[in-house]
N, C-alpha and C positions, 0 to 999 in steps of 0.2 A: 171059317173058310170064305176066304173071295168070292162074291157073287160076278166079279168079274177076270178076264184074263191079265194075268200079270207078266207082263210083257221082259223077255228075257234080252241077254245084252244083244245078240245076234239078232233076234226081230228088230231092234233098236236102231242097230248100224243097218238096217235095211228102210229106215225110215226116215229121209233127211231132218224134216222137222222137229221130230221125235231126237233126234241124235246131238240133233243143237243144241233143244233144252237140257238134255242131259250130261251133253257135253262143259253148256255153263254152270249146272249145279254141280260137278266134278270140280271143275275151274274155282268155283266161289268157294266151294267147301274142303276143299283142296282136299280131299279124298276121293279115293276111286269108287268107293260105298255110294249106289244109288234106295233108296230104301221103296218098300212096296207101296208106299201111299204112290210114287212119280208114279212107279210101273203099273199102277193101276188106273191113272191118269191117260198114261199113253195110247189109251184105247179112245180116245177124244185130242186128238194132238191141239187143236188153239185150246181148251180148258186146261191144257196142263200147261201151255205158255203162258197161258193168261195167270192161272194160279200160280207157278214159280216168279212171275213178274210180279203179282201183290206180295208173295212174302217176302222177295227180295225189298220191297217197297216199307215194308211195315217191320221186317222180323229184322235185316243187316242192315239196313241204310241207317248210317249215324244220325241220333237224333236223343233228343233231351232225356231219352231212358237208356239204362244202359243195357246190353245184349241178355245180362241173369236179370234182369228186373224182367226184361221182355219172356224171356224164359218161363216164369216163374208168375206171372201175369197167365202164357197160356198155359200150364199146368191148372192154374184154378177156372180157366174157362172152359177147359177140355174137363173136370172134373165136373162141373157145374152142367154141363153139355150131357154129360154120359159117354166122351169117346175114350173108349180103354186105347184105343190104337194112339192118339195124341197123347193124352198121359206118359204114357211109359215112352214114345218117340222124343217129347218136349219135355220130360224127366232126365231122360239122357243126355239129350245135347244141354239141360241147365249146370247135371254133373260135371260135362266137359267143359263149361265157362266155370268152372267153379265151384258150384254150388256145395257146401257141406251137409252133413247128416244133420247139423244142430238146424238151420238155416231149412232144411225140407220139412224136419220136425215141427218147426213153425211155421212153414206154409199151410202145412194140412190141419193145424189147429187153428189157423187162422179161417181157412176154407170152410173147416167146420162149425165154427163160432157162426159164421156167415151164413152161412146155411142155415142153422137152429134160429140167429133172430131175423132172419127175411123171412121166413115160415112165421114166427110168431106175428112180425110185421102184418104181414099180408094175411092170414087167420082174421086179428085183429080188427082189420080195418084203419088202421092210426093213421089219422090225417097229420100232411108232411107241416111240421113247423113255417111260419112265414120267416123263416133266421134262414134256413134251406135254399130259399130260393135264388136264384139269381137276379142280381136284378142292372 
């Protein structure tokens, strides 16, 4: 359950601010579908502009990765994080670019492998090779 109010379409259209942003993530995503993470934003209207503005920034704007790599990058960081809400939000929209069962199958063995040697890494102690570093 929301620790906060999720803001319904009519409190929406009663808030211009609020109505813009929601109105370009409509526009961008070309569905009428707003999901609960914005309506839960809208209780802070510059935090939910300012937040639609970075992922428009990071998640749509064409750039050297393509939209299921960016997908599927947050999938493992939202896994990594603990956020079940991104998971399954950033699972779905990677479904709708595409994503196959084979392709998520190896995401999450991938996540996992990751997980078991950064644990063993960081246990460890292992100092980073000097081949690692940038120079």
């Amino acid at each position: 359950m929301s620790t906060v109010k999720l803001w319904t379409d009519d409190e929406v259209a009663a808030s211009p601010p609020v109505k813009a942003v929601f109105d370009d993530i409509r526009a961008t995503r070309g569905s009428d579908f707003v999901n609960n993470f914005w309506r839960a934003l809208a209780n802070q209207p510059a935090l939910l502009e300012r937040t639609w503005s970075s992922i428009k920034e990071v998640m749509i704007k064409p750039g050297a990765l393509d939209p299921l790599t960016r997908e599927m990058i947050y999938i493992a960081a939202s896994t990594i994080n603990g956020c079940s809400y991104c998971i399954h939000s950033h699972t779905a929209a990677a479904r709708a670019k595409g994503m196959s069962h084979e392709q998520y199958s190896e995401l999450l063995a991938v996540i996992g492998m990751a997980a078991e040697t950064n644990a063993l890494a960081n246990a460890l102690q292992i100092p980073i090779d000097p081949e690692f570093t940038v120079k």
